[in-house]
C-alpha positions in Angstrom: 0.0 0.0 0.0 2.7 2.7 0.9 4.9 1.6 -2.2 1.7 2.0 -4.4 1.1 5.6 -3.5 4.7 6.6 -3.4 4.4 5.8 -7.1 0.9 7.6 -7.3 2.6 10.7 -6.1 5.6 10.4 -8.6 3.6 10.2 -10.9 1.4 13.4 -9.9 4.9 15.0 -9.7 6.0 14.4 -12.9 2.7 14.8 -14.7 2.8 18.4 -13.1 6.4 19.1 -13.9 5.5 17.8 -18.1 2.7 20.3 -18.3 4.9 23.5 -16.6 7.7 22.3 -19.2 5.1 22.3 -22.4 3.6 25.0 -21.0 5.7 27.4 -20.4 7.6 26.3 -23.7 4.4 26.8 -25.3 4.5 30.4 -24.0 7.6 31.6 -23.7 9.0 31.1 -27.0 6.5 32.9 -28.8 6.8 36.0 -26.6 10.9 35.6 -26.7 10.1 36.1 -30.5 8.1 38.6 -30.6 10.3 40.8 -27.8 13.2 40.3 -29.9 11.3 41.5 -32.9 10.1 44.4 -31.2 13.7 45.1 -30.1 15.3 45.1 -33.7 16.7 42.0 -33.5 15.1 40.1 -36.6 17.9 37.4 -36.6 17.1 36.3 -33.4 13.6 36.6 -33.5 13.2 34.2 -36.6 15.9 31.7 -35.5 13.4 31.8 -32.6 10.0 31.3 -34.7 12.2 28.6 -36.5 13.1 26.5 -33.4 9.5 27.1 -32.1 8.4 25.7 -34.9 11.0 22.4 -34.7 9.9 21.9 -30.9 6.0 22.1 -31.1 5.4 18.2 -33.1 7.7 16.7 -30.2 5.7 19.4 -27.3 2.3 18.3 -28.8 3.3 14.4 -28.7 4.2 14.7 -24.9 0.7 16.6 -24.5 0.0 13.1 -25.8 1.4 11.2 -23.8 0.2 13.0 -20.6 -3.3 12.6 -21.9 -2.5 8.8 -21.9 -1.1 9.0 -18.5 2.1 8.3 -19.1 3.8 11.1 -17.1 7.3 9.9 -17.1 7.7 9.2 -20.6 6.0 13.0 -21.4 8.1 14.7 -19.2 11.3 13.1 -20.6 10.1 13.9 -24.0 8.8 17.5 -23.1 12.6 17.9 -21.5 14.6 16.7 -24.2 12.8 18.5 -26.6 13.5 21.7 -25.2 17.3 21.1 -24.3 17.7 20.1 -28.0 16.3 23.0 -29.3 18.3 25.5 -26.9 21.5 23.6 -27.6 21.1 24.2 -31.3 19.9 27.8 -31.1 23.3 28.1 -28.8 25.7 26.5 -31.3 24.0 28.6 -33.8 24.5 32.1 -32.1 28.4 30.6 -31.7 28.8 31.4 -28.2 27.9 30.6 -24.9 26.9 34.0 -24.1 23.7 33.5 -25.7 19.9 34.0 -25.2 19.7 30.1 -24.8 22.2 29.7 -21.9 20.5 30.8 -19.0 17.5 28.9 -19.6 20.0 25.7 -20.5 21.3 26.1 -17.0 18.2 26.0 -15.4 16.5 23.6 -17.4 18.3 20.2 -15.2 15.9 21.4 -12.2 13.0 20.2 -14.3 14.3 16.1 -14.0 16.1 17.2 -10.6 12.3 17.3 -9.3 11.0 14.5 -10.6 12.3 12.1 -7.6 14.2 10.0 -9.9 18.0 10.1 -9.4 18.9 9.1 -13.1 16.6 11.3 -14.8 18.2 14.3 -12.8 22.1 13.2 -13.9 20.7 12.9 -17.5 19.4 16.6 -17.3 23.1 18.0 -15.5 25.3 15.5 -18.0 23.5 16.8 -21.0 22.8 20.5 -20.3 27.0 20.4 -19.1 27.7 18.8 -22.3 25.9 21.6 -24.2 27.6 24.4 -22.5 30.9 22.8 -22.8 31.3 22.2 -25.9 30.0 25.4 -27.3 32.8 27.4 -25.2 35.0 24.9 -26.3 34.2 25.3 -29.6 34.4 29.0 -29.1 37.8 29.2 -27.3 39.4 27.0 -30.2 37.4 29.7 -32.5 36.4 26.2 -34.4 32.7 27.6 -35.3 32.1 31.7 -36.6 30.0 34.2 -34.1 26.6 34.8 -36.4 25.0 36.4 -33.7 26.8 39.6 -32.5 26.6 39.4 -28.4 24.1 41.9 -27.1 22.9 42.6 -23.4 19.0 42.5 -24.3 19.9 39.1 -25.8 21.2 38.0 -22.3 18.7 40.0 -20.1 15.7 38.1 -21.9 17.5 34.7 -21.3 17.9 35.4 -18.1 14.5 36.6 -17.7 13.1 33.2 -19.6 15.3 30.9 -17.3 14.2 32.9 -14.2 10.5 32.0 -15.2 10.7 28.5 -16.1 12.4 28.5 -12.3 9.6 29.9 -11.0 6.9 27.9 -12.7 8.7 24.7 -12.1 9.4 25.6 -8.4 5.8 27.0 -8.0 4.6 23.6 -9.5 6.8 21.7 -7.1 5.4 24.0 -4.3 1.8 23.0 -4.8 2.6 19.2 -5.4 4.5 20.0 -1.5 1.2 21.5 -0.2 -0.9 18.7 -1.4 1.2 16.4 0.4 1.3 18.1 3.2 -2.4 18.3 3.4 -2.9 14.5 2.6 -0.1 14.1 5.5 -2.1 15.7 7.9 -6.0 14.6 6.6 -3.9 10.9 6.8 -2.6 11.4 10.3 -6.2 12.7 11.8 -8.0 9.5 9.7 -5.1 7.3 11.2 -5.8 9.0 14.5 -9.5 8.5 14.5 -9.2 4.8 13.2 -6.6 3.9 16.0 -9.0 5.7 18.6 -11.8 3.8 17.4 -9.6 0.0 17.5 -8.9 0.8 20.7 -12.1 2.0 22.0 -13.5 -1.5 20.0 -10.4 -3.8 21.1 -11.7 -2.1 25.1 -16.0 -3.1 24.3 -14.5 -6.7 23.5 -11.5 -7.0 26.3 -9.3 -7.5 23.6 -5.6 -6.4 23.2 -2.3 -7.0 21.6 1.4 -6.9 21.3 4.4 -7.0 19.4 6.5 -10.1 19.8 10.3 -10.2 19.3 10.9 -14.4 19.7 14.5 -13.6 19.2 14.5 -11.5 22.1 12.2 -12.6 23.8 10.4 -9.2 24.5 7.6 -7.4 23.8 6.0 -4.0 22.7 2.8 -3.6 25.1 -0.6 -1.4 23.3 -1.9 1.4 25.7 -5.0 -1.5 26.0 -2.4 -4.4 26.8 -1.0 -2.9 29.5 -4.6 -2.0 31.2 -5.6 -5.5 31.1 -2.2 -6.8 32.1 -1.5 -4.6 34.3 1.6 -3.5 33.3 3.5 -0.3 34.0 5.8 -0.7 31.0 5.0 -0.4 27.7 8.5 -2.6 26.6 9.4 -5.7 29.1 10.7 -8.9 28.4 7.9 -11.4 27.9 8.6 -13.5 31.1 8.2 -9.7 32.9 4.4 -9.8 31.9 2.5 -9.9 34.6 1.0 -13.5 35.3 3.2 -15.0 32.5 5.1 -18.0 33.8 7.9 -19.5 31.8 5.4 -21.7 30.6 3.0 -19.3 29.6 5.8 -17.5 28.0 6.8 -21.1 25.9 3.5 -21.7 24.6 3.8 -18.4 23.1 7.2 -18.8 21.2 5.8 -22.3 20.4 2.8 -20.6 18.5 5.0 -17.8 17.2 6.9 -20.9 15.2 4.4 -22.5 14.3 2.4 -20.4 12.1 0.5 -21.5 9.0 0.9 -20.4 5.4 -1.2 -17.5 5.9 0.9 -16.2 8.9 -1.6 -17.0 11.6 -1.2 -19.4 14.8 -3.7 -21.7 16.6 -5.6 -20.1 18.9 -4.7 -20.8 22.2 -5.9 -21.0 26.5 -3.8 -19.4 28.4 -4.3 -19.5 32.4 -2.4 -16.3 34.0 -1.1 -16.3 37.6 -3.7 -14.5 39.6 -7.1 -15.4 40.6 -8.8 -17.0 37.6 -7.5 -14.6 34.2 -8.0 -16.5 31.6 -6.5 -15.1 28.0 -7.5 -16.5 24.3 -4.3 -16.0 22.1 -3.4 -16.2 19.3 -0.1 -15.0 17.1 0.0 -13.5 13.4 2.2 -12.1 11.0 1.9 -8.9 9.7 4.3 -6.7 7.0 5.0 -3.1 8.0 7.2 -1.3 5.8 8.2 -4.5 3.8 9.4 -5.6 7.5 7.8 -9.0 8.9 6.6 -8.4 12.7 5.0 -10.8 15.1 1.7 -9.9 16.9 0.1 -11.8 19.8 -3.6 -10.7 20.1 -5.4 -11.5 23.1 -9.0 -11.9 24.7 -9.6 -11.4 28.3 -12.3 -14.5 29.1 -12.3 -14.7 32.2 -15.8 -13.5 32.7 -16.9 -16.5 29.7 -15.1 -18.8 31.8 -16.4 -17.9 35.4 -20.2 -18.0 33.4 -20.0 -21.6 32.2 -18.8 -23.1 35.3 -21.2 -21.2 37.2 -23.3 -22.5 34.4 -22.4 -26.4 35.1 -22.4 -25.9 38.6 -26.2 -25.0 38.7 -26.9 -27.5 36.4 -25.1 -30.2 38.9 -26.5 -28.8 42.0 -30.7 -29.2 40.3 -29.8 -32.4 38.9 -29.3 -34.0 41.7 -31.6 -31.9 43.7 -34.1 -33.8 41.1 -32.3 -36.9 41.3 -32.7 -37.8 45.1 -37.2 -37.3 45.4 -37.6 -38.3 41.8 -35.7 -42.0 42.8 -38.0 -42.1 45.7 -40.6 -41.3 43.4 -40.1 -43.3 40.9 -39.7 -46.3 43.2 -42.9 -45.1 45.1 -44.7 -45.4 41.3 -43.2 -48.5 40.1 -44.6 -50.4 43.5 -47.8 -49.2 42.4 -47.2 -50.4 38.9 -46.5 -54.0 40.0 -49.8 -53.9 42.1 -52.2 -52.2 39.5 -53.0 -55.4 38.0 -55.0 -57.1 41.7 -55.9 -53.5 43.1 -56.3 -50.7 40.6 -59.3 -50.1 38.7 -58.7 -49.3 34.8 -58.7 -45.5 35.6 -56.3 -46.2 38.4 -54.2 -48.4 35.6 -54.4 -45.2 33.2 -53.2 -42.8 35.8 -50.6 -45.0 37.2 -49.1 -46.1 33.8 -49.2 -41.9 32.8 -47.2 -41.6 36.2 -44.3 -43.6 35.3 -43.6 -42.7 32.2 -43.3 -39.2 32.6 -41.3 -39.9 35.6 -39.2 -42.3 33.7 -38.4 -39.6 31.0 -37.8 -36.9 34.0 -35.2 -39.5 35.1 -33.6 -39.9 31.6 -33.7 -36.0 31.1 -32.2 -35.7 34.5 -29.5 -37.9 33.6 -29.1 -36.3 30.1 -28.5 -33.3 31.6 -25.2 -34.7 34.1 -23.8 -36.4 31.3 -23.7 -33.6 29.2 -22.3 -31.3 31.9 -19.4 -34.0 33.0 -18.9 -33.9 29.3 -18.6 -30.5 29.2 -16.2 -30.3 32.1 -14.1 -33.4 30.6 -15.4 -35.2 34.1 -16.7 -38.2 32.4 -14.8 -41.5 32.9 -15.0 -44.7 30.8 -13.9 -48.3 32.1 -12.9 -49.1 28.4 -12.3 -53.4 28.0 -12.7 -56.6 24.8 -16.1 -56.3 24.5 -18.6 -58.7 22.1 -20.2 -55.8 20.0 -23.1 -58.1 18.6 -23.8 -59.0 22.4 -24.3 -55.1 22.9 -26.1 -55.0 19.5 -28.8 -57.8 20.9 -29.0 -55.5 24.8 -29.9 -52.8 22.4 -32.3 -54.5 20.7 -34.1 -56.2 23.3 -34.3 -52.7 25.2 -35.7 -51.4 22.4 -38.2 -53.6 21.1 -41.3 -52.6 23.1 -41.0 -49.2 21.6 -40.7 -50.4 17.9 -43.4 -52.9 18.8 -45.6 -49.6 19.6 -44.4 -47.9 16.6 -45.3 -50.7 14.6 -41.2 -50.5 12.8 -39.3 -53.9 12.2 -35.9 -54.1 13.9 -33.4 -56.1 11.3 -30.1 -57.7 12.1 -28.1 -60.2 10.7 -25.0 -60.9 12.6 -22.8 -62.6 10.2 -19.4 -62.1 11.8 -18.5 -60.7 15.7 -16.1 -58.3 16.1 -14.0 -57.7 19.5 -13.4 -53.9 19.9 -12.6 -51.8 23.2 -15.7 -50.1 24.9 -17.5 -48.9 28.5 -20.6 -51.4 28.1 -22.9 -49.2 30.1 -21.9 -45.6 27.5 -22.1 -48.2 24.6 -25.6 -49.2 25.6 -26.6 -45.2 26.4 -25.4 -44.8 22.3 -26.8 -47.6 20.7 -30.3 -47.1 22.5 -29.9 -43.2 21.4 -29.3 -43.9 17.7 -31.8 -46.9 17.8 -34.5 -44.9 19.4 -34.0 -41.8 16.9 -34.6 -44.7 13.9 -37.5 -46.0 15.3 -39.5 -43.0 16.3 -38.4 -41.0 13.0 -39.5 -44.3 10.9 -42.8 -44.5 8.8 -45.0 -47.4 10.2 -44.5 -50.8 9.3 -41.2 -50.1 7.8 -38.0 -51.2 9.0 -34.8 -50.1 10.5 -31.7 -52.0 9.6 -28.7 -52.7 12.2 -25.3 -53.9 10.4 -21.7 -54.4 11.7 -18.5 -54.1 9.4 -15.1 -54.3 9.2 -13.0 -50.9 9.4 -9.1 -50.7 9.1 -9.2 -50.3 13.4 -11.6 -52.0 14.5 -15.3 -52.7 13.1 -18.3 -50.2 11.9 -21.7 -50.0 13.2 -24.3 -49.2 10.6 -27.8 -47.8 11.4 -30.8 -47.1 8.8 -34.3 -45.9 8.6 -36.5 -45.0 6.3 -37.4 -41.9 7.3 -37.6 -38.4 5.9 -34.0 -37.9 6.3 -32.3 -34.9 7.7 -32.9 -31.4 6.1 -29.9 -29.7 4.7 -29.8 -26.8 6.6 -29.8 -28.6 9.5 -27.1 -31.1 8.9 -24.5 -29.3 10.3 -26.1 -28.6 13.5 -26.8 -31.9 14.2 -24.4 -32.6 16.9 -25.2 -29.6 18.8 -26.7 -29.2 22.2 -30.5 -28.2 22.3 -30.9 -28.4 18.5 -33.8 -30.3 17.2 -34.8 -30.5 13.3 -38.8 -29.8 12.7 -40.2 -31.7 10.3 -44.2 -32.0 9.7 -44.1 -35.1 8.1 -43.0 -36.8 11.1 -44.1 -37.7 14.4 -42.5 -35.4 16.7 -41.0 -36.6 20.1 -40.2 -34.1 22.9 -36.8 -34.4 23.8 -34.1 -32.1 24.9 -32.0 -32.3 21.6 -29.0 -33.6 24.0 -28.6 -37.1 23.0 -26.7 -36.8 19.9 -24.3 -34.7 21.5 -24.1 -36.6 24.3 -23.3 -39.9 21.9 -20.9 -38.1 20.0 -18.9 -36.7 22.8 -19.3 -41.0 24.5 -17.8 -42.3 21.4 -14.8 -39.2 21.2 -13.9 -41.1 24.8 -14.1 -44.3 23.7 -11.8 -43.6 21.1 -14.3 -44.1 18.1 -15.8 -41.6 16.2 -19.7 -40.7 15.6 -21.3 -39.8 11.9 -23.5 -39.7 9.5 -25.0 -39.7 6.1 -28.7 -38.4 5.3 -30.4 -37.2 1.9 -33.7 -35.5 2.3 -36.8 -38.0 1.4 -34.4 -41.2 1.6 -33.9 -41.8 5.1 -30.6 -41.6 7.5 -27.7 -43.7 8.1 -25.6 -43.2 11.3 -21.9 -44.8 11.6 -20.5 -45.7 15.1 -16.7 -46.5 14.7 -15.3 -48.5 17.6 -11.3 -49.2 18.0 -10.3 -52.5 19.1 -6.7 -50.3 20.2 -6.4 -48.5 23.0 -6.7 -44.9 21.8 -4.0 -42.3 21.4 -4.7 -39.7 23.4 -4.0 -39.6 27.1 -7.3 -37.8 27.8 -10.0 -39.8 25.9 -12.7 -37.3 27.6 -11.5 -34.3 26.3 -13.8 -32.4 23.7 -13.0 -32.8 20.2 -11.3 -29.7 18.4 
């Protein structure tokens, strides 16, 4: 950006100096004519309409050129033009005290102001070459003296040279001003766009720095050293307040590791003090054609403090629910096992009504500390060989009685058995979820299909329906917490929209994996991927990046 309006204002420089130079050519030589006419010089005056008339084609084709925005090409043109015409007009008159001269001397300040270094020694070289060599040529008396020297001659070239000076240095003067003026309109815009990044960087308790990995120092933003809490604007980075050493080594680490477009992983960073918590991350940024290093940070403490506060509540009323609704439950399934001798059918009704909303309290209940032990990577899994068509079968025998209601078929064919690693009990709590989803999103009398297969690491379980499928625009939500997809052509269940999560998350743990493939109108297939290796990772619970 700075290079490209360097050579925006080079070229405004040099377009202005090529129209002064035609210009005042333009002008002047005319009204040098018609002086030295008016002054009894008719030699003069017609070797002057003469060389007027040799410089306009060249003067006319720079006009040309301008118009075409080519200012550098225009004002070389316009220059030579003019310093060959005076050159010959001086080796004409025979001597360097000439009309020409004074405007010869002056004419190098037209490429000295263009800003480009050669142009301005081609301008001194040549116009030192043409004042050399007449006087040479004089002083060896090699070519006559035509023109008789006179002191109007060198009063008016004087007077020419004096105003192509001035127009050239008024020209240069303006294109000064205008810099001066975009200067200052550029420092108040810079000034009001760095007041406003702050002033947003402050609304979002965000801040940054400039990272020197070499030195191992920093450059601290009037914002950085609010939230740090720092009274120096340059420390070294182990100085920062609340950054350990190994605070201070994840950063180098994500200062060397950055991707092909100059940006880092984002980053937890836990600060000595009571509970500061920083997001950071590292990019790389060209100033000046100069690579720097800068760490940007997010103060989320607050984020942090909310979702814990967030899973505690959810704890503490789960199992405030959990300890009547067991009594409860127990009270109702007592009174279940002795509707049959004692209850009338009304008593039945009410009675069977009972338990089943107290049984789906009890699963939502339990939904609900999963997800939160989930969450807070609580969760543990007794992982051993497990049979996975003996879990298949638990699965299906759990969930016959509702397919049995929903009037769906249940199909599987074990044709080989597969020994993979898995928690039985989280194995049953995913199989039961997918199976459950098939079932109540099936059409009536169709059927859901339950196949195993081989994978590279273990074995693949397979489940499809025949359902509606899953609507585009909500396939990538499907995982989340809380979402449901609405469909009007299916039979709607109430449910919390936590069990896919919660599966997904069950199988990350396991060490498996958890998806799925769904076109609208043709039904849903779910994949859960077991490992018969013990997983990688030494923390199977933690949430998947």
């Amino acid at each position: 950006m700075s290079k490209a309006n360097n050579l925006r204002q080079q070229h405004n420089l040099q377009a202005g100096l090529a129209r002064t130079l035609i210009g005042s050519m333009l002008i002047i030589m005319p009204i040098a004519a018609l002086v030295l006419w008016l002054g009894d010089e008719p030699v003069r005056a017609k070797r002057a309409v003469l060389m007027y008339a040799v410089m306009l084609p060249p003067l006319l084709l720079s006009s040309y050129l301008l118009m075409r925005l080519r200012a550098r090409g225009a004002l070389l043109l316009a220059w030579l033009s003019t310093w060959l015409i005076l050159s010959l007009t001086l080796f004409s008159a025979g001597t360097v005290f000439a009309t020409p001269m004074p405007a010869l001397v002056i004419l190098p300040v037209a490429l000295a102001l263009s800003g480009e270094r050669l142009l301005s020694w081609l301008g001194y070289a040549l116009s030192a070459f043409s004042i050399a060599l007449v006087a040479w040529l004089e002083a060896q008396q090699l070519i006559p003296l035509k023109v008789p020297t006179s002191l109007g001659g060198i009063v008016l070239g004087c007077f020419i040279a004096l105003l192509l000076l001035g127009l050239l240095l008024r020209n240069m003067s303006r294109h000064v001003i205008g810099l001066y003026q975009a200067s200052v309109d550029n420092s108040a815009r810079l000034e009001r766009l760095t007041s406003r990044l702050e002033l947003a960087l402050k609304a979002g308790h965000m801040c940054y720095f400039r990272l020197n990995p070499a030195e191992r120092s920093v450059v601290l933003s009037p914002n950085a050293q609010a939230m740090l809490h720092s009274t120096h604007s340059r420390c070294a980075l182990e100085q920062l307040p609340g950054f350990d050493p190994h605070n201070a080594a994840l950063l180098l680490q994500q200062a060397e590791g950055l991707d092909e477009a100059g940006f880092s992983e984002p980053i937890e960073l836990e600060l000595n003090g009571p509970e500061h918590h920083l997001w950071a991350r590292v990019f790389l940024i060209r100033e000046h054609d100069k690579p720097e290093l800068i760490c940007a940070l997010q103060d989320i403490s607050a984020e942090k403090q909310l979702a814990q506060s967030k899973s505690q509540f959810a704890a503490m009323v789960s199992h405030e629910l959990r300890t009547p609704l067991t009594a409860l439950l127990g009270s109702i399934r007592l009174l279940h096992g002795l509707h049959n001798a004692q209850l009338d059918a009304q008593g039945q009704q009410i009675v069977d009504l009972a338990l089943r909303g107290g049984e789906r309290l009890a699963a939502l209940v339990n939904d609900i500390l999963d997800f939160e032990k989930l969450q807070s990577e609580r969760l543990q899994v007794q992982l051993s060989q497990q049979s996975i068509n003996a879990q298949i079968h638990a699965a299906l025998e759990t969930l016959q009685p509702l397919a049995v209601t929903e009037q769906v078929r249940l199909g599987f064919n074990a044709a080989e058995d597969y020994q993979v690693l898995l928690d039985s009990g989280r194995t049953q709590q995913v199989l039961v979820n997918l199976l459950a989803n098939a079932i109540r999103f099936s059409p009536a009398h169709s059927t859901v299909q339950i196949s195993v297969s081989a994978t590279p690491n273990g074995c693949r379980i397979t489940v499809s329906d025949q359902g509606p499928g899953i609507p585009l625009d909500f396939q990538d939500k499907l995982f989340q917490p809380f979402t449901q997809a609405h469909n009007d052509d299916t039979r709607q269940t109430k449910s919390t929209g936590l069990g896919l999560a919660i599966s997904q998350k069950l199988m990350h743990c396991m060490g498996g994996e958890l998806s799925f493939f769904s076109k609208p109108g043709q039904g849903a297939q779910f994949y859960a991927d077991f490992v018969s290796t013990e997983p990688a990772s030494e923390e199977p619970c933690s949430e998947p990046a």
